[in-house]
N, C-alpha and C positions, 0 to 999 in steps of 0.2 A: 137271506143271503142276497147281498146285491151282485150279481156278475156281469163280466161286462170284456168286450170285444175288440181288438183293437191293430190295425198293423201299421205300426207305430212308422215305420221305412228308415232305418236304422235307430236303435237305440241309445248310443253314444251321442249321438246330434240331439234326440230331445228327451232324455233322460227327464229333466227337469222337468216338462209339460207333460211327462209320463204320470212320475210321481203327486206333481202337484194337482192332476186330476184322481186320482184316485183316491187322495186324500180329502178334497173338497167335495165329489161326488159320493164317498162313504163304499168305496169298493171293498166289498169282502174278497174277490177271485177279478184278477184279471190278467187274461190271456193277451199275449202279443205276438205278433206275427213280421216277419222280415225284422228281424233283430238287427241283422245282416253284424256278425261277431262270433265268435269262440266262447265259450265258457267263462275261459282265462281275462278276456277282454269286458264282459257283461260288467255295467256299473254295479254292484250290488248295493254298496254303502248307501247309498239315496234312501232306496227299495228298503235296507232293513233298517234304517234311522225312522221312517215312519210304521213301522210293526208289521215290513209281510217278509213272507219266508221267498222264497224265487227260486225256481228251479227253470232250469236251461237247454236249449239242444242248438248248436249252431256249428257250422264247421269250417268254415271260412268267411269273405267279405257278403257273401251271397246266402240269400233265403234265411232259417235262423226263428227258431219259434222260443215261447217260454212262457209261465206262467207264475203268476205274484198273487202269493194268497197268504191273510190275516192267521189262517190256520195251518199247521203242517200238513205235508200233502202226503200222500201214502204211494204204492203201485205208480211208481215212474214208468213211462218206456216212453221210448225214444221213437218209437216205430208201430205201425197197426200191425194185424198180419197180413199177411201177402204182399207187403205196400212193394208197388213196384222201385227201379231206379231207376236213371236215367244218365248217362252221358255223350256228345256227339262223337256219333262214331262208332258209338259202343251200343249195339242192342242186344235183348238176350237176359236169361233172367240172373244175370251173374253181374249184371248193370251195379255203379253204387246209388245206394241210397244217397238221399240229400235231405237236409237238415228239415223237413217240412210238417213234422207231424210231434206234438207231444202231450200225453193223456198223465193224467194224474188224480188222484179222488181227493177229495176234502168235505171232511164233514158227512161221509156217506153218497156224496155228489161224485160221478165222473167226469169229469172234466178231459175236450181234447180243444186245442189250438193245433190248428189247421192251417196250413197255406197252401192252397191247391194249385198246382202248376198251372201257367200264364196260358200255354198252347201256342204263344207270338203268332201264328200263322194258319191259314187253313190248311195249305201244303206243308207245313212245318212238324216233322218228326215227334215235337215235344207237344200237337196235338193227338196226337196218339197214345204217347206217354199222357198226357192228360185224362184224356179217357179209360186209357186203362187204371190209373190211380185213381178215380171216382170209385169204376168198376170194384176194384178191390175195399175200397171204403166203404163199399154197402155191404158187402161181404161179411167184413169183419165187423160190423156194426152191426148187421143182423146179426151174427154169432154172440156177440158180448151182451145185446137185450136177451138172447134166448136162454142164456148160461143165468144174468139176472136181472129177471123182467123185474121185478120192482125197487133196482134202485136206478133213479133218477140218472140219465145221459145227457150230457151235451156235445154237438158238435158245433165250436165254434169257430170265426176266423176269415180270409179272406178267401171267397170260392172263386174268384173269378169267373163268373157265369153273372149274366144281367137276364133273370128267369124270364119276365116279362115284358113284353114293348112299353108298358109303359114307364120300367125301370131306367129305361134308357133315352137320358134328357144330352146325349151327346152325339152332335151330328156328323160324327166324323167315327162314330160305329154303327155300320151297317150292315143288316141280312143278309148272307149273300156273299158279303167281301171281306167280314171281320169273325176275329172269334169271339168268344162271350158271349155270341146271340145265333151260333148257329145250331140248329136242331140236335143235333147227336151232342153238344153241351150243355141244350136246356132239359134235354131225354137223360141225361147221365144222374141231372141234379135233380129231378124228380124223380127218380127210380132209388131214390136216396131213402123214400118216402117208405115204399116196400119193406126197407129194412126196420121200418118202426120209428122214423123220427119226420119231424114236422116243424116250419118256420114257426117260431112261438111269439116273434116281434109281429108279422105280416098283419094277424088279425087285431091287434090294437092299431100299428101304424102302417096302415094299408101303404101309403105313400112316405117316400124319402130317401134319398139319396145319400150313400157312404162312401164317394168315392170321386173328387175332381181331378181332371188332371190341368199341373203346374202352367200348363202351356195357352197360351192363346186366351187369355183370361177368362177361361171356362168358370172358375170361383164364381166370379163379380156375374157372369152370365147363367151362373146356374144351372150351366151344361153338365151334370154328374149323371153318377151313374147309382145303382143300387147291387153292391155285390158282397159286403159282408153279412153275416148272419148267423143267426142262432138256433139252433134245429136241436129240439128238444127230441126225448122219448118219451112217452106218453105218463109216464109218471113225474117227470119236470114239468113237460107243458100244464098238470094238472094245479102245479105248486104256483102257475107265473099268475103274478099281481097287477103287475105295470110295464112295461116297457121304455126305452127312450133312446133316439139318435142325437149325439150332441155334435150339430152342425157344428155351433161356434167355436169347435177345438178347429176347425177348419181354419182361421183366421188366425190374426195375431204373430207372432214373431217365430220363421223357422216351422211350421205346423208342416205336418206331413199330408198325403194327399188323401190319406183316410181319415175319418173321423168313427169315435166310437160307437157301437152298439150296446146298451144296458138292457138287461131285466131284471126285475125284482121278483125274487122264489119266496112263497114260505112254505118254508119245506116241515113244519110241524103242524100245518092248516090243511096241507094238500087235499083231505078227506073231507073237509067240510066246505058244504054247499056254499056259503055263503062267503067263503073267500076265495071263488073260484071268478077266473076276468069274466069281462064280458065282454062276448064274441060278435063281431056283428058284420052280417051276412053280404 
C-alpha cells in the first residue's frame, strides 16, 4: 500500500494536480486536508474516473478533510472521541465541531486525515482550542491501539507544529513570538507518542520540508517549514518500506503551499526481518 499525505488548500482549485498525482505516484490511500467544501461541492468525477472510492467531511468554505482510496473504505467517522470544538465566542463543551478530522479503514489499515488547528496566536483563544484537540487526540488514539493493538494506525495530515528547530527553515517563525514552535505545541505533539504512535517518515527522511508559504518568495528561498506527517502505530511503522516528500508538487502552476508526504507499507511482510527499513540513528 502506497499512502500518502497531503493538504491540498482547497480542492476545487487543484483537483486536477490532486488526481494527476495520485495516479502518476501509484497512490493506493490518499488523505487530504483543507478541502475547504461541502460534500455536495467535493469534485468526485476526477477522483472516481481514475479508480478511487472518496469519502468526505467538510462543512463549509473552511477546514474540510477526505480520503481517496483504490479500495472501499469501511468505519467512516467524521469525528475521534472527545474531539473538542470551537467557535469565537463560544466556549464550553457544547462548542461545534469543525470539519477537521476523518478516520476510515481500508484494507485492514486505519486511516485518519487530520487537520489540527492553526493556534494563529499565542494569546489567541484557538491556541487552547489547539491544545486541547491534540490532548484529546491522544486520548482517543490511545483508546482505539488498546481496543486493537494489532491492526495497523495512522495518523495523518497537517499538524501544525514544526517539532524540531531544525524543521523550521522560516525566519519569520520564532520561539518566543510564534505558534508552531512553542513548547506546550511541541509537548502536545510528542505526548502523541504515549499513545503508541511514532513519525514513520523521520527516520528514513531525517530532513525536509512540507510546507512554504506563498509570500515573500520563501519557495525559491527554501524558507519552509516541516509540519505534515505520518505517525504510525507500531504495527504500521513495522510494515513501512520507503518513504518520500514530493517537493516538486510545490512548483508549477496553482500548487498549494504544502506538498505531499508518502510511505510505502507492506502490510503482508510486516513480520519478516528482512523487509523491515532501515533505521538510522
Amino acid at each position: 500500500m502506497r499512502l500518502a499525505t497531503w493538504n491540498i488548500n482547497s480542492i476545487r482549485t487543484r483537483v486536477g494536480r490532486a488526481v494527476d498525482f495520485a495516479v502518476r505516484e501509484d497512490i493506493d490511500v490518499l488523505a487530504l486536508q483543507e478541502i475547504k467544501c461541502k460534500p455536495e461541492q467535493f469534485p468526485y468525477a476526477p477522483f472516481e474516473e481514475a479508480g478511487y472510492h472518496v469519502e468526505v467531511h467538510g462543512l463549509n468554505q473552511w477546514n474540510g478533510v477526505a480520503i481517496a482510496s483504490r479500495e472501499p473504505m469501511t468505519d467512516v467517522a467524521t469525528s475521534f472521541a472527545g474531539m473538542p470544538g470551537f467557535a469565537k465566542g463560544h466556549e464550553g463543551p457544547d462548542a461545534p465541531l469543525e470539519a477537521r478530522a476523518l478516520g476510515a479503514t481500508v484494507n485492514g489499515v486505519r486511516v485518519w486525515s487530520l487537520y489540527v488547528p492553526n493556534g494563529r496566536s499565542l494569546d489567541d483563544p484557538h491556541l487552547a482550542y489547539k491544545l486541547h484537540w491534540l490532548d484529546a487526540l491522544r486520548t482517543a488514539t490511545a483508546a482505539e491501539i488498546a481496543a486493537k493493538p494489532a491492526q495497523p494506525l495512522a495518523l495523518v495530515g497537517d499538524f501544525n507544529i514544526i517539532p524540531f528547530d531544525h524543521d523550521n527553515g522560516d525566519p519569520d517563525i520564532v520561539v518566543g513570538r510564534s505558534t508552531h514552535v512553542s513548547p506546550a505545541e511541541r509537548e502536545a505533539f510528542f505526548a502523541l507518542e504515549s499513545a503508541g504512535v511514532s513519525d514513520v517518515v523521520r527516520p528514513l527522511l531525517p530532513e525536509g520540508f512540507t510546507y512554504w508559504d506563498y509570500q515573500r518568495l520563501k519557495f525559491p528561498r527554501n524558507e519552509g517549514i516541516r509540519i505534515d506527517f505520518i505517525l504510525g502505530s507500531q504495527p504500521l511503522a513495522d510494515a513501512v518500506t520507503g518513504a518520500s516528500i514530493h517537493r516538486e508538487e510545490r512548483k508549477g502552476e496553482q500548487p498549494s503551499d504544502h506538498v505531499p508526504v508518502v510511505v510505502d507499507l507492506d502490510l503482508g511482510g510486516a513480520d519478516d526481518d528482512d523487509d523491515l527499513p532501515m533505521i538510522f540513528a
